[in-house]
C-alpha positions in Angstrom: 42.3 103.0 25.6 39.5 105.8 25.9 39.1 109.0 23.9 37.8 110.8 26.4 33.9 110.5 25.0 32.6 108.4 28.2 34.3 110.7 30.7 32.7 113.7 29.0 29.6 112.2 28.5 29.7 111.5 32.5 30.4 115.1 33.3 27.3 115.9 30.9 25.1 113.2 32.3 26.4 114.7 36.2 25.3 117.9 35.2 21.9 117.3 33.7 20.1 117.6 36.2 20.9 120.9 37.7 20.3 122.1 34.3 16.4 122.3 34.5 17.6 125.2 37.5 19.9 126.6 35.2 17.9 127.3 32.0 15.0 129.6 34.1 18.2 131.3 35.7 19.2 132.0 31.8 15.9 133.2 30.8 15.8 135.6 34.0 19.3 136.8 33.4 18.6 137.7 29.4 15.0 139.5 30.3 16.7 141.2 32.8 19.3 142.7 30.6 17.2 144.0 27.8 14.4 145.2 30.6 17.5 147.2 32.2 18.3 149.0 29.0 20.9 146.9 27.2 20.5 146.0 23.9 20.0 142.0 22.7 23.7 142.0 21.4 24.6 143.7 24.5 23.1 141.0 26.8 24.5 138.2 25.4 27.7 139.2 25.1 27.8 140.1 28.7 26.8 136.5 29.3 29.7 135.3 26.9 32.1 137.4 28.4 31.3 137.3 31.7 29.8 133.9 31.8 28.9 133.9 35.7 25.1 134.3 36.2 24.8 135.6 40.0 27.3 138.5 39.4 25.8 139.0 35.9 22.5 139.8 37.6 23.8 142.0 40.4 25.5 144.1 37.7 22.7 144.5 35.7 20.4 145.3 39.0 23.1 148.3 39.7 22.7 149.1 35.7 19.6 149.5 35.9 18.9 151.9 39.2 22.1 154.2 37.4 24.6 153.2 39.6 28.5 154.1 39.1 29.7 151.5 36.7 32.8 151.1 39.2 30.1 150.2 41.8 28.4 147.2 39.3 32.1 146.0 38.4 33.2 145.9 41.9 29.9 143.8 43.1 30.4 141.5 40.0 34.0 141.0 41.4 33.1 140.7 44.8 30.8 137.8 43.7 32.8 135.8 41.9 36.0 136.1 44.5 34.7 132.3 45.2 36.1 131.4 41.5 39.2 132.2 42.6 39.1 129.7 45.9 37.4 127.2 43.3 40.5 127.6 41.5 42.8 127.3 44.0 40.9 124.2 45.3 40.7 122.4 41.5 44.2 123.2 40.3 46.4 120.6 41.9 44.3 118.0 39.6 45.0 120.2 36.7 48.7 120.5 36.9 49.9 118.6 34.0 47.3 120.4 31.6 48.9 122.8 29.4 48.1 126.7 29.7 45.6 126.7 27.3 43.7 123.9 28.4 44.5 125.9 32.1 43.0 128.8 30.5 39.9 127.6 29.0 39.2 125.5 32.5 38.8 128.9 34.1 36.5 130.5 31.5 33.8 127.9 31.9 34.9 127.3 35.6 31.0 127.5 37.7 29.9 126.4 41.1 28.1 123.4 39.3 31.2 122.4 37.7 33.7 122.6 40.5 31.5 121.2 42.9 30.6 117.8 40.5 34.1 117.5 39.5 35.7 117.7 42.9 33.0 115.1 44.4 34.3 112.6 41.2 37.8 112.9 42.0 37.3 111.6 45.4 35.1 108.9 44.5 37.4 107.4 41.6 41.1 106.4 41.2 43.6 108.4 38.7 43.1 105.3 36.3 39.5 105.3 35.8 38.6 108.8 35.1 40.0 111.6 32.9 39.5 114.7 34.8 40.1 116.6 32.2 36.8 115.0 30.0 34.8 115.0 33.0 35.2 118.1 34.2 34.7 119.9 30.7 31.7 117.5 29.9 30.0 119.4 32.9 31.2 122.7 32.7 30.7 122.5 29.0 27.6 121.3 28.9 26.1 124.0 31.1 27.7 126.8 29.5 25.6 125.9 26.1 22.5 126.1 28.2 23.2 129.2 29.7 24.3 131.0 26.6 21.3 129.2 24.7 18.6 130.2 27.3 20.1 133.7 27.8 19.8 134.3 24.6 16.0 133.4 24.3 15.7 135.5 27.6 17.1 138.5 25.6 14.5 137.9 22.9 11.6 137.1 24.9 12.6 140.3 27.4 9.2 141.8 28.7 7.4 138.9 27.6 8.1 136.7 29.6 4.9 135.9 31.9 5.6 137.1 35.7 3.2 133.7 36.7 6.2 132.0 35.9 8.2 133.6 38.5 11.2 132.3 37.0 13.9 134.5 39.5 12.8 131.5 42.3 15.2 129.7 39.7 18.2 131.6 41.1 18.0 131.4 44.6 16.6 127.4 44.3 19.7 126.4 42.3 22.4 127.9 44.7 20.6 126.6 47.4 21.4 123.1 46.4 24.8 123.4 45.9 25.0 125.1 49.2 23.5 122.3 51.2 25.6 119.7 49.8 29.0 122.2 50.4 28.0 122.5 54.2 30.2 119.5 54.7 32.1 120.9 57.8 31.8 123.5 60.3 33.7 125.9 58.4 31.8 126.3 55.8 28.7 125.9 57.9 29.9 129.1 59.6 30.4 131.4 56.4 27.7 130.1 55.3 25.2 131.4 58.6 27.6 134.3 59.4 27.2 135.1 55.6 23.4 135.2 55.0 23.1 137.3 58.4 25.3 140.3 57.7 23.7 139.9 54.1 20.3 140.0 55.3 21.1 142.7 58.0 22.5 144.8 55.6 20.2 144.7 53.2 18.9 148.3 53.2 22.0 149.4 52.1 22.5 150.8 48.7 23.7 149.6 45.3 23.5 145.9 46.5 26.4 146.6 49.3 25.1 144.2 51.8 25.6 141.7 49.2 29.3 142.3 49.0 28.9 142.8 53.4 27.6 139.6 53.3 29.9 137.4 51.3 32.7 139.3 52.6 32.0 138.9 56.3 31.3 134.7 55.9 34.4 134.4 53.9 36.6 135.7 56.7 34.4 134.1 59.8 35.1 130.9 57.7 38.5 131.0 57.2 38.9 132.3 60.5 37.8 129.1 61.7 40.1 127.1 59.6 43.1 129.2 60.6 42.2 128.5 64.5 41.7 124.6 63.9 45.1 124.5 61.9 42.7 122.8 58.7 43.2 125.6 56.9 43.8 123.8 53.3 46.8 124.4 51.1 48.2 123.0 47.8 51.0 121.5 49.2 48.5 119.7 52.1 45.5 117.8 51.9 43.9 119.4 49.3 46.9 118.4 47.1 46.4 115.2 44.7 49.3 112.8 43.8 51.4 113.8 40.6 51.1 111.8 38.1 51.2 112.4 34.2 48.5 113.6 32.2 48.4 114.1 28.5 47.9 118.0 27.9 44.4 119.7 27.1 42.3 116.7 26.6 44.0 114.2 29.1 42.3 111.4 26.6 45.0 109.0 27.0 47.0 108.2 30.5 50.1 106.1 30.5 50.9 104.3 33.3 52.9 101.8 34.1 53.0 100.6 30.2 49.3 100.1 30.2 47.0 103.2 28.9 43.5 103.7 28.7 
């Protein structure tokens, strides 16, 4: 029988690593808000809130040159349309969860997360990992050190050395979880067709070749998928076998008269 503390501590231990891109990425997104005008309260509880660091930054980028608000809320959206393909991707192994363990999976729910808990529930069998615990272990574990390093990022604001050149953090960390996502030629394709448009339009105002960019290698990827006939769906490959799961923290798993 397991409580759930090894499969958590996994997800933590998973995570670790990518942390030391994620605390820099923290401090840059906490000096940035207080350098843009926003108070220290007002900075962290965009981070709370909004808990999604790329988006966060574009937003606060738009803040601080006085653009529209609707223009910073539709680039933050635009951003983290990804969330909702994570989402659709993850939620077949969260199907027996109840809605607030549902609900809470999508508030910490991160690029780091998604990616190390979909790569462990193709490596192990139903029986020998909680998905649950492991998944909230990582996501978790990183949203502590976010909140913790934004908030020292609001504090430190100005002060914070520009030798450090702590914004390399940003890039350097979604750069490795894109190189280990380019498993197929889909993604390869949004990928390239993505950082062109972006880098092409770049001149544009308000961050809109941002938005250009991830648009434009969203469709050219699934446009890809749609001509092969891969395109995934819940109800096809992407789906996992349905089996019970205790609600929220999926500690225990009957099966066949044995649990764990």
């Amino acid at each position: 029988m397991s409580d759930g503390r090894d499969d958590f501590l996994a997800g933590a231990r998973a995570v670790a690593p990518i942390l030391l891109g994620i605390a820099p990425f923290g401090l840059v997104a906490g000096a940035a808000g207080v350098n843009a005008g926003l108070s220290v309260v007002q900075t962290v509880a965009m981070s709370v809130v909004v808990f999604a660091g790329a988006s966060q930054l574009a937003a606060i980028d738009l803040v601080s040159r006085d653009a529209p608000v609707v223009v910073a809320v539709a680039t933050a959206l635009v951003i983290n349309l990804r969330l909702v393909m994570y989402s659709a991707s993850i939620a077949p192994h969260f199907r027996r969860f109840s809605a607030g363990a549902k609900w809470l999976a999508a508030y910490v729910l991160t690029d780091h997360a998604y990616a190390l808990s979909v790569t462990e529930y193709g490596e192990t069998t139903p029986e020998t990992r909680s998905r649950w615990w492991y998944y909230f272990g990582a996501a978790a574990t990183l949203w502590v050190v976010w909140q913790v390093t934004t908030v020292l990022g609001a504090l430190l604001g100005a002060r914070v050395p520009d030798g450090l050149s702590l914004e390399f953090a940003v890039p350097l960390t979604f750069m490795a979880l894109l190189f280990h996502a380019l498993d197929d030629r889909a993604t390869a394709v949004a990928a390239v067709v993505g950082a062109l448009v972006g880098v092409v339009a770049a001149p544009l105002p308000f961050n809109f070749g941002l938005v250009a960019g991830a648009l434009v290698g969203v469709v050219a990827g699934a446009a890809l998928e749609l001509r092969r006939g891969t395109f995934p769906t819940v109800e096809g490959g992407s789906a996992v076998e349905d089996r019970p799961e205790t609600d929220g923290g999926a500690a225990e798993h009957t099966n066949g008269g044995e649990s764990r």
